[in-house]
C-alpha positions in Angstrom: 0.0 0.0 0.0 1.5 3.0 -1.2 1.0 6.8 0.3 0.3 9.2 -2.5 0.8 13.0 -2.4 -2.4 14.7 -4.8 -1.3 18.6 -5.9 -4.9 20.0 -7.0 -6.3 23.4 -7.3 -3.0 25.1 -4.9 -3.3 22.7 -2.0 -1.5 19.0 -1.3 -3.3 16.3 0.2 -1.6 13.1 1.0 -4.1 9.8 1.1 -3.9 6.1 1.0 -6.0 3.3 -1.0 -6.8 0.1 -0.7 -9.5 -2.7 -1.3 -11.4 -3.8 -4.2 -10.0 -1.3 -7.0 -12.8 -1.7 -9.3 -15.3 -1.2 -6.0 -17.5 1.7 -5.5 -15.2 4.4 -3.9 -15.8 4.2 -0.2 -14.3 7.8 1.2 -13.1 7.3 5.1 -12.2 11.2 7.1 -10.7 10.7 10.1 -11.6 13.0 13.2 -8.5 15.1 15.0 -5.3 13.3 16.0 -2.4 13.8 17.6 -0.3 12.3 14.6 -1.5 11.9 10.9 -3.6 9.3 10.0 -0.9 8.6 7.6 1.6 7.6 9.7 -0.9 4.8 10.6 -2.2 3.7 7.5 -1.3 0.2 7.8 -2.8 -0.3 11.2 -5.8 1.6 9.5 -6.1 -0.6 6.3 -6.4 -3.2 8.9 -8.4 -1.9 10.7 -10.7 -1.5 7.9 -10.4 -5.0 6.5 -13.8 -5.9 5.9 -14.7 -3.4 3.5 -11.7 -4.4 1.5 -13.6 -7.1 -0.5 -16.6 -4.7 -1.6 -14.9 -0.8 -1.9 -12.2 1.0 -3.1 -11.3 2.7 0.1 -9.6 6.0 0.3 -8.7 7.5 3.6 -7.7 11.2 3.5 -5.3 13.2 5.5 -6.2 17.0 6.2 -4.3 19.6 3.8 -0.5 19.8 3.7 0.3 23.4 4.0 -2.6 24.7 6.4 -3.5 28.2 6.8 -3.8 29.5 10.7 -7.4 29.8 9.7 -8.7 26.6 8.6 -12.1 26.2 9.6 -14.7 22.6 9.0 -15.8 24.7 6.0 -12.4 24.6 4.4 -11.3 21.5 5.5 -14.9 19.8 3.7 -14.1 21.8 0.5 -10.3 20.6 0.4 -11.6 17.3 0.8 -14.2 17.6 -2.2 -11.5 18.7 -4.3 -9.3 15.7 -4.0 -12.6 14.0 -4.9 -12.6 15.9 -7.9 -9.7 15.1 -8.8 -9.6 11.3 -8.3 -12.9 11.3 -10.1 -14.7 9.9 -7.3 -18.4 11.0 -6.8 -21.1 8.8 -6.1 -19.2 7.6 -2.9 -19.9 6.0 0.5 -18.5 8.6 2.7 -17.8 7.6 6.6 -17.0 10.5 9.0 -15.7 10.0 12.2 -16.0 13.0 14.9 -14.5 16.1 13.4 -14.4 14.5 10.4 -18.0 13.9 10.8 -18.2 17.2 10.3 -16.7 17.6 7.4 -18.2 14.4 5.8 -22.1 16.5 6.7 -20.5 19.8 4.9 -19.5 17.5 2.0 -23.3 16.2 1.7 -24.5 19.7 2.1 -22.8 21.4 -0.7 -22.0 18.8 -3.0 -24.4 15.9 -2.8 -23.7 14.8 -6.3 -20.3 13.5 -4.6 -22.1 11.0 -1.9 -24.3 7.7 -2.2 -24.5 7.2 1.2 -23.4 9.0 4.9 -22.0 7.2 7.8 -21.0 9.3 10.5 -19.6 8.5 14.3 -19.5 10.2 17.3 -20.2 13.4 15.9 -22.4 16.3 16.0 -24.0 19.1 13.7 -22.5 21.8 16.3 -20.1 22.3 18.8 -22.0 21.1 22.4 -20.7 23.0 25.3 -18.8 20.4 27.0 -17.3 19.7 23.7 -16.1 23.4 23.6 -14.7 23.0 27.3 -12.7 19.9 26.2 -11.3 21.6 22.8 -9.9 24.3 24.9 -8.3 22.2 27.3 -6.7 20.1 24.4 -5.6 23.5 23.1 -3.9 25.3 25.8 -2.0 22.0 26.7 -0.7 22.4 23.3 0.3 25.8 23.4 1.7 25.4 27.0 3.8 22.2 24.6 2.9 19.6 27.7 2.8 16.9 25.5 2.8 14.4 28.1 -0.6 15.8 29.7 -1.8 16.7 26.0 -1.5 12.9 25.4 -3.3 12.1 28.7 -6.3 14.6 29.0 -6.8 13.6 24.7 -7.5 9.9 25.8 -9.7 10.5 28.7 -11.7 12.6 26.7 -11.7 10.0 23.8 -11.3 6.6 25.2 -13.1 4.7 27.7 -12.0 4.5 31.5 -11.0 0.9 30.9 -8.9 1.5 27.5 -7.1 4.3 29.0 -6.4 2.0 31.9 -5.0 -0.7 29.8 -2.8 1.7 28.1 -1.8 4.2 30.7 1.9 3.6 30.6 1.9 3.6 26.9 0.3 7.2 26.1 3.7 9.2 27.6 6.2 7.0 25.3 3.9 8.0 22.6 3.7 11.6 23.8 7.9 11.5 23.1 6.7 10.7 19.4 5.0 14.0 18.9 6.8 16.7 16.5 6.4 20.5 16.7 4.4 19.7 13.0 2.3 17.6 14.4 1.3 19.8 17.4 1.1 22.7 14.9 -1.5 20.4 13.1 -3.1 19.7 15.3 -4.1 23.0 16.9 -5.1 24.2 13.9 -7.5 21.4 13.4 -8.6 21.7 17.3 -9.3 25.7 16.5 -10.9 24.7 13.2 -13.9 23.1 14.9 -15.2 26.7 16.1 -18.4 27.8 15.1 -19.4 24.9 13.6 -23.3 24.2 12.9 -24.9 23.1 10.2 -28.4 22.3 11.7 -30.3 24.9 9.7 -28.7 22.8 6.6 -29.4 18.8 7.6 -32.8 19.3 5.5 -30.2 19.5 2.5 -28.8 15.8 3.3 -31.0 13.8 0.9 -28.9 10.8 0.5 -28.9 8.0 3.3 -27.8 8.3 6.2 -26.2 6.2 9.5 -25.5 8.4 13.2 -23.8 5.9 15.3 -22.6 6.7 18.6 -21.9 5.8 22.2 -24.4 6.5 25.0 -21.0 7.4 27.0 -19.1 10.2 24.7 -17.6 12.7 27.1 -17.7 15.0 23.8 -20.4 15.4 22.2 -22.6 12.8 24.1 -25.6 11.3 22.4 -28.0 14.0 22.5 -26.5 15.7 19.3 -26.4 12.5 17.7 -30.3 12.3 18.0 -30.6 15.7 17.1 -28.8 15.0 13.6 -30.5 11.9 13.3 -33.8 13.4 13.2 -32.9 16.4 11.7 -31.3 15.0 9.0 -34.0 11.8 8.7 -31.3 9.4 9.2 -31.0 6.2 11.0 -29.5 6.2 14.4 -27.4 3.3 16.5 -26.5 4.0 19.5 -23.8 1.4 21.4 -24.6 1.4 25.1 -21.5 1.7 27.3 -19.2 3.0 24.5 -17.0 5.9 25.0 -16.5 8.7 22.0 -13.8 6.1 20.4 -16.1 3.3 19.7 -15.2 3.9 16.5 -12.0 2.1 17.5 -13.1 0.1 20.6 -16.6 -1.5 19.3 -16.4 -3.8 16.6 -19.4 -4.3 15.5 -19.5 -0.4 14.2 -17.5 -1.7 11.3 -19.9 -4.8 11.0 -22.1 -1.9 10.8 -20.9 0.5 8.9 -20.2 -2.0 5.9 -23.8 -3.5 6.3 -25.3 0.5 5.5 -22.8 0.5 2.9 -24.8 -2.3 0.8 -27.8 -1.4 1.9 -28.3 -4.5 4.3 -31.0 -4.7 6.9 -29.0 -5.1 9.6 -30.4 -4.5 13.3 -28.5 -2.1 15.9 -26.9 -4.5 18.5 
């Protein structure tokens, strides 16, 4: 599997494929991280296995050369224009928290460019305890307390028994962080302001999956009912899952792939 660098329209995007190559395309955003999804794309190609058979799976990494400013907005149009320029339309696209966001921008003003929306522990706005966490993610980064960065991200992402399991593993990976990465990803942390898109889920006309865990310190599961309803879609909610599920639960996958081809497939 191979990491290619796409030059379109003055900005970079890197991104990875894999899977069926004559599948429908099957678009994957990722939410905020520490580190680029890139730097992970085998783990996330496995991760992603199932859908291998079926789609053509792209997985997208935010813009190379960011702008301070660099808001949902601009982050969903960079997106469509890699689209554009790999040809892909008609796609499953499957957003996961912030780029949940993104993936309901995408559907909002350019619907010719989705089949179907999946979208996990996410929201069409920014809740107030997610606002509370954002800033504490953000002034650990500008204080460059990587350590505690590391540690207050997984609490707020993972649940109290993963971040348990992995406690002495979260510093050694703090060490791993470069000043690019934390540059990254306080931009992307920043980018998440004013966010809200509720006026605009009548737009979404294609289908749609809202999964999420009854347990998400973030954006909890209120806003995932609200944008289920909103935007008519169908809404599975894991109980006892944290705001990683995504990662945790593995059935979300099972899931996620069953929406995909428009199985029948009952929220466990």
């Amino acid at each position: 599997m191979d990491i290619e660098t796409l030059n379109t329209d003055g900005i970079t995007i890197r991104y990875f494929r894999f899977g069926n190559e004559y599948g429908q395309p099957f678009i994957v955003i990722p939410g905020i991280s520490l580190r680029s999804v890139i730097d992970s794309a085998d783990f996330t190609a496995r991760h992603y296995k199932a859908l291998a058979e079926s789609f053509s799976v792209y997985v997208f990494d935010r813009r190379e050369d960011m702008p301070e400013e660099y808001s949902i907005y601009d982050m969903a149009d960079d997106t469509a224009k890699a689209m554009d320029a790999l040809g892909l339309k008609d796609a499953v696209i499957y957003g996961v928290s912030q780029g949940g966001m993104i993936a309901q921008a995408i559907s909002i003003r350019r619907p010719e460019l989705v089949s179907r929306l999946a979208l996990c522990s996410t929201a069409p706005y920014i809740p107030e305890q997610a606002c509370d966490i954002l800033a504490s993610w953000a002034e650990n980064t500008e204080k460059n307390d990587r350590t505690e960065l590391m540690l207050v991200f997984a609490e707020s992402v993972y649940s109290t028994d993963y971040c348990e399991r992995y406690k002495k593993v979260f510093p050694m990976f703090s060490k791993l962080l470069t000043e690019r990465d934390l540059e990254r990803f306080i931009i992307t942390v920043k980018g998440s302001r004013g966010f809200d898109v509720r006026e605009k889920l009548c737009c979404i006309k294609c289908p749609l999956l809202v999964i999420a865990g009854d347990k998400d310190r973030i954006f909890g599961a209120e806003a995932s009912r609200e944008l289920a309803e909103l935007a008519n879609g169908e809404l599975c909610i894991y109980p006892g899952q944290a705001h990683a599920l995504y990662d945790e639960e593995p059935d979300v996958i099972r899931r996620i792939k069953d929406f995909a081809l428009n199985v029948m497939a009952k929220c466990q």
